[in-house]
Residue frames as a rotation matrix with the C-alpha (Angstrom) as fourth column:
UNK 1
-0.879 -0.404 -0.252 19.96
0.297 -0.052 -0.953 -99.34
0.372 -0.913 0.166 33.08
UNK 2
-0.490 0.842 0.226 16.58
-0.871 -0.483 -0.089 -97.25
0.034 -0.240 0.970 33.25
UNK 3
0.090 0.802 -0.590 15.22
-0.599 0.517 0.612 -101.02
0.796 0.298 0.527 32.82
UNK 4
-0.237 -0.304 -0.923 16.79
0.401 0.835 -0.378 -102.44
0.885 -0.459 -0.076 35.86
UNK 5
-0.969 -0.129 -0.210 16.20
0.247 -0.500 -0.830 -99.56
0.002 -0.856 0.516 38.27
UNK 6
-0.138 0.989 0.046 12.79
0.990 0.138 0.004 -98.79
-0.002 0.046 -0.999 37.02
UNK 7
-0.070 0.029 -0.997 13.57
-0.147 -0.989 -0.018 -94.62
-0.987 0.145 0.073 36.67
UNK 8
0.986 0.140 -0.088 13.49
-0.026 -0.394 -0.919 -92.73
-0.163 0.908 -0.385 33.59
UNK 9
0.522 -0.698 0.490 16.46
0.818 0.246 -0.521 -92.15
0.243 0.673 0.699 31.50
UNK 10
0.339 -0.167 0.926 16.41
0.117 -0.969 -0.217 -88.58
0.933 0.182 -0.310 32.40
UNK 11
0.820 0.002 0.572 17.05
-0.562 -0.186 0.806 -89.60
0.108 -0.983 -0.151 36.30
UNK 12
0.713 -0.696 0.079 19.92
0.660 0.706 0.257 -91.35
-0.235 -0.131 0.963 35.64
UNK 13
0.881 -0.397 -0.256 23.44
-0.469 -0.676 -0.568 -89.26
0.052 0.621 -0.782 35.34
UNK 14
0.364 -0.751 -0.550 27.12
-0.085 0.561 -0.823 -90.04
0.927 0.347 0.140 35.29
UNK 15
-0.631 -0.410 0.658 27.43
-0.597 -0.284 -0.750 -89.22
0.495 -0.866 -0.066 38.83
UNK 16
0.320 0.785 0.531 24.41
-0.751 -0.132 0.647 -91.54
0.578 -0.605 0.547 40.07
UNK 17
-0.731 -0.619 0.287 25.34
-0.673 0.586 -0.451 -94.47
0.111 -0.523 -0.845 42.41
UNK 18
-0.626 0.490 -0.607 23.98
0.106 0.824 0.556 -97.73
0.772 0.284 -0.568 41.68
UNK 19
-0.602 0.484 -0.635 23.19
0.655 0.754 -0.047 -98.36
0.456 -0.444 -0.771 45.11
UNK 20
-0.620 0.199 -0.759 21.97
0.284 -0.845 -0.454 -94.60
-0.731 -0.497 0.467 46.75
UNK 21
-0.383 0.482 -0.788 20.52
-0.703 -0.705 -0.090 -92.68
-0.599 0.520 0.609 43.80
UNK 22
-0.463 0.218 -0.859 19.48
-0.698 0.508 0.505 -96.08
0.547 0.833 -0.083 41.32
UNK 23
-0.086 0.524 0.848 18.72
-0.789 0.484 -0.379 -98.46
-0.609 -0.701 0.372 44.15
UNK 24
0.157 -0.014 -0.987 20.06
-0.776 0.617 -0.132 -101.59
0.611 0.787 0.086 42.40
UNK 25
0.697 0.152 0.701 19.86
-0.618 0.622 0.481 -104.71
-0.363 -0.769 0.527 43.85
UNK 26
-0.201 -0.976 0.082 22.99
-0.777 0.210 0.593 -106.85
-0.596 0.055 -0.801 43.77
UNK 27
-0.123 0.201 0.972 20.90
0.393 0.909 -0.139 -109.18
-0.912 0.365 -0.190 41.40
UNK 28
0.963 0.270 -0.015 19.77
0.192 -0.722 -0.665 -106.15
-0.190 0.637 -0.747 38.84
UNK 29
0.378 -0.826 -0.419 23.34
-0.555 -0.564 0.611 -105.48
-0.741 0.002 -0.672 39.00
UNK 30
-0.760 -0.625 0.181 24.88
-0.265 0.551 0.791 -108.73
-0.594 0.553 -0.585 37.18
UNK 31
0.416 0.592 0.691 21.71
0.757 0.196 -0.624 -108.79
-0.504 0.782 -0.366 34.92
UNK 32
0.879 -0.124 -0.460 22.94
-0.366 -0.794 -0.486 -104.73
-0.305 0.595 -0.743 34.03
UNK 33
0.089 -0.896 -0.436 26.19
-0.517 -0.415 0.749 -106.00
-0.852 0.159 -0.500 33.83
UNK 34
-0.212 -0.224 0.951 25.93
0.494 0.815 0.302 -108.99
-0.843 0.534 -0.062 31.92
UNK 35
0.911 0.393 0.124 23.80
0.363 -0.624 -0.692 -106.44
-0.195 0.676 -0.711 29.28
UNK 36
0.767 -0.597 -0.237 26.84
-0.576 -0.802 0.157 -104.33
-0.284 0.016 -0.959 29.17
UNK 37
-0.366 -0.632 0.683 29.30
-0.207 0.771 0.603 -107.47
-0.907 0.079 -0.413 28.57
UNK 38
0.074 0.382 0.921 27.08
0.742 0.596 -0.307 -108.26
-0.666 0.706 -0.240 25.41
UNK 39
0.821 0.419 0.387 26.71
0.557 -0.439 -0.705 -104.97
-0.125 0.795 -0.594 24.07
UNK 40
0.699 -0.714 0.042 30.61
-0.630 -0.587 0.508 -103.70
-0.337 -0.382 -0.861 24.92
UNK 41
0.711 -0.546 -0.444 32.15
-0.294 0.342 -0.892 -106.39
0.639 0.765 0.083 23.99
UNK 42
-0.535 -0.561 0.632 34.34
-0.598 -0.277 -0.752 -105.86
0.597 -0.780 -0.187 27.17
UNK 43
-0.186 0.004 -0.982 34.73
0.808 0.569 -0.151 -108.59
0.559 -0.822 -0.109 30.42
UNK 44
0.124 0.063 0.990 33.84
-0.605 -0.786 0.126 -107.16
0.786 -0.615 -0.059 33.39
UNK 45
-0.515 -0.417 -0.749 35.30
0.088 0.843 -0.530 -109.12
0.853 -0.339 -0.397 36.51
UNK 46
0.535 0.549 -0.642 33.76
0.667 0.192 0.720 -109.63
0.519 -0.814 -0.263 39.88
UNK 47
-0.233 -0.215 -0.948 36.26
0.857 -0.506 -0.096 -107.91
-0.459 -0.835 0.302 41.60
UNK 48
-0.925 -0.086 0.370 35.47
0.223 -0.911 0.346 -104.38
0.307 0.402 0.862 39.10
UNK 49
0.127 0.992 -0.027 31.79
0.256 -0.007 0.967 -104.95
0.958 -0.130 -0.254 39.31
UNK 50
0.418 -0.282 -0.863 32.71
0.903 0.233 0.361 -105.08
0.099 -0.931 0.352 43.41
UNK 51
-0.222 -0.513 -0.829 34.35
0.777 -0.607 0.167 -101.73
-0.589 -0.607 0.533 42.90
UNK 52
-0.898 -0.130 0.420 32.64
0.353 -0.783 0.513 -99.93
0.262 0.609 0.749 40.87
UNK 53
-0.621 0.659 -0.425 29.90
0.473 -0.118 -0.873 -97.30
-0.626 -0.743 -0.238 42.83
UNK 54
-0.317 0.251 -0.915 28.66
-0.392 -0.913 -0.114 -94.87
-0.863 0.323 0.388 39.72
UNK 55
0.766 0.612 0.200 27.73
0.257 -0.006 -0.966 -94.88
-0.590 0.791 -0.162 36.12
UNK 56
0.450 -0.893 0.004 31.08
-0.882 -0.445 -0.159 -92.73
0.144 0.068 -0.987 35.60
UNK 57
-0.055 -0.472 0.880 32.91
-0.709 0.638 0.298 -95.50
-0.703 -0.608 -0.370 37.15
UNK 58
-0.042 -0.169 0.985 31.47
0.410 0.896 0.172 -98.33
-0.911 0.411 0.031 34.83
UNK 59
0.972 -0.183 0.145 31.49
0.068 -0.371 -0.926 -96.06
0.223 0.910 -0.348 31.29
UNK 60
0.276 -0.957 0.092 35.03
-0.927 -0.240 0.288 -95.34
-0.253 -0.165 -0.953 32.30
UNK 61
-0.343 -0.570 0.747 36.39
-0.414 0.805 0.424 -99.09
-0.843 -0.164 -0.512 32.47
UNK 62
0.571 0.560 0.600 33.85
0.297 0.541 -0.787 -100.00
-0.765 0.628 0.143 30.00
UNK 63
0.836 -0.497 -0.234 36.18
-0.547 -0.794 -0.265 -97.02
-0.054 0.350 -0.935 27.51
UNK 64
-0.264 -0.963 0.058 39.31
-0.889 0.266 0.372 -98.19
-0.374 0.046 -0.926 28.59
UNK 65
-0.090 0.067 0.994 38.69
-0.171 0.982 -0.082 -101.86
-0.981 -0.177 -0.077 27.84
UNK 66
0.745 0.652 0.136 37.27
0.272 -0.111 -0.956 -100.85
-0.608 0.750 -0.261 24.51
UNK 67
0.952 -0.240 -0.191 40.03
-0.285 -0.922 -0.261 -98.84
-0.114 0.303 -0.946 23.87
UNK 68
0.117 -0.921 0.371 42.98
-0.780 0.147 0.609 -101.07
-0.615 -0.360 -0.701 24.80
């Protein structure tokens, strides 16, 4: 994620918000996700990606998916 947003590791938390505190762009986004889809193992659908605003948000779903 620190490679799409261009922060450190250490400025990222579970609370940050892609688009406020990370300042992804809606293209950085489906590169991070797709990354996350490869290394998770775990779909992620357009309409989650679409609702999801945090870090918290996608480690959650990423969990459950993982988990189910």
């Amino acid at each position: 994620m620190s490679d799409e947003s261009g922060l450190r590791l250490n400025c990222i938390s579970l609370s940050s918000s892609f688009a406020e505190d990370i300042r992804i762009d809606s293209l950085s986004m489906i590169e991070l996700i797709m990354d996350l889809e490869k290394e998770s193992g775990v779909d992620i659908s357009d309409d989650t990606v679409a609702e999801v605003r945090t870090v918290e948000d996608v480690v959650r779903y990423v969990r459950h998916r993982s988990a189910g």
